[in-house]
C-alpha positions in Angstrom: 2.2 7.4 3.9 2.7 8.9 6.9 3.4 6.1 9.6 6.7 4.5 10.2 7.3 0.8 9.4 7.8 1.1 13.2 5.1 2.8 14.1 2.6 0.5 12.1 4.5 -2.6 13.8 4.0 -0.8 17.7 0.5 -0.5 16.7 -0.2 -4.4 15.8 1.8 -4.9 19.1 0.1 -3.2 20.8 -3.8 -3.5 19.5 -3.4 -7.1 18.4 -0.6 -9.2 19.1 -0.1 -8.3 23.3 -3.5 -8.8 23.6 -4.0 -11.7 22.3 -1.0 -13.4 23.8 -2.0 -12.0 27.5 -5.3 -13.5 26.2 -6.2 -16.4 29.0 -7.4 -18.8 26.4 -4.2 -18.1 24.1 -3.5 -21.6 22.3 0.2 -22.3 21.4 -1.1 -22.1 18.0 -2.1 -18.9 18.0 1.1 -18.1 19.9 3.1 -19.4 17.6 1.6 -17.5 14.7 1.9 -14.4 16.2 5.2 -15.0 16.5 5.7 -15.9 13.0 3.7 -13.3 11.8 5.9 -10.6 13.7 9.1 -12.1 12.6 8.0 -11.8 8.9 6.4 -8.1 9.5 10.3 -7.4 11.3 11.8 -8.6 8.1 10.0 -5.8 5.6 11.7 -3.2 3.9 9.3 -0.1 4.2 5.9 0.9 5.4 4.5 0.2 2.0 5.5 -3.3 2.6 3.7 -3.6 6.1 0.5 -2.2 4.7 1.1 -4.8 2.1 1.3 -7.6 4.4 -1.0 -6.2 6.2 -4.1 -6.4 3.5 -2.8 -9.6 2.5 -2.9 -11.2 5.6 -6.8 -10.3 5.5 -7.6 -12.8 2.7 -4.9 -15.1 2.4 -6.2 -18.3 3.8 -3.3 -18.7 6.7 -4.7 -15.2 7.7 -8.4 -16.5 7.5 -7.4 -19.3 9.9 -5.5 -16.8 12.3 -8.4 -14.2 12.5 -10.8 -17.9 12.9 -8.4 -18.9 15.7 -8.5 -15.5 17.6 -12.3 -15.0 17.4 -12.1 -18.8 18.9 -10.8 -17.1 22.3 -12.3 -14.0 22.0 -9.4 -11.8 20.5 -8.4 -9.0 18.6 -7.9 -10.1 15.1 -6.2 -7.9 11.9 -10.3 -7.5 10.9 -10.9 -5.7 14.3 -8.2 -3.0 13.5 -8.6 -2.2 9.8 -10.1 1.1 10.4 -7.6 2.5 12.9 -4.8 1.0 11.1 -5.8 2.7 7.6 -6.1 6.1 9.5 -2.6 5.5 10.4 -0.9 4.5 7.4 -3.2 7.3 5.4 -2.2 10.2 7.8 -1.3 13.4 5.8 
């Protein structure tokens, strides 16, 4: 793995969780679990761990409600980015 724990973080800040909260239809909902979500990505150990959370997120059910919520307003959601965010994580 070649990406940062930082550099995978900028990335969902900058592709999915800025977005969404300069979204115009934000809900303090989703607000609130982007916030969540981005304290608990902060609190990770390694890369590995973000890439972790990251897959997980994709089929846990509070990550099913967030990427339900977003698509709601018209957002970016974790789904949207999976292919750019594996190229990153699976740079050589």
């Amino acid at each position: 793995m070649k990406a940062t724990k930082e550099e995978l973080i900028n990335f969902l800040e900058a592709r999915v969780f800025i977005p969404n909260e300069n979204n115009i239809k934000v809900t303090p909902v989703i607000k609130r679990k982007i916030n969540t979500t981005r304290m608990r990505l902060n609190q990770l150990n390694s890369p590995e761990k973000v890439v972790e959370y990251f897959w997980s997120a994709l089929v846990t059910d509070g990550g099913i409600d967030s990427h339900k919520k977003i698509k709601e307003i018209g957002g970016v959601s974790f789904e949207d980015v999976v292919a750019e965010f594996k190229i990153l994580y699976d740079q050589n």
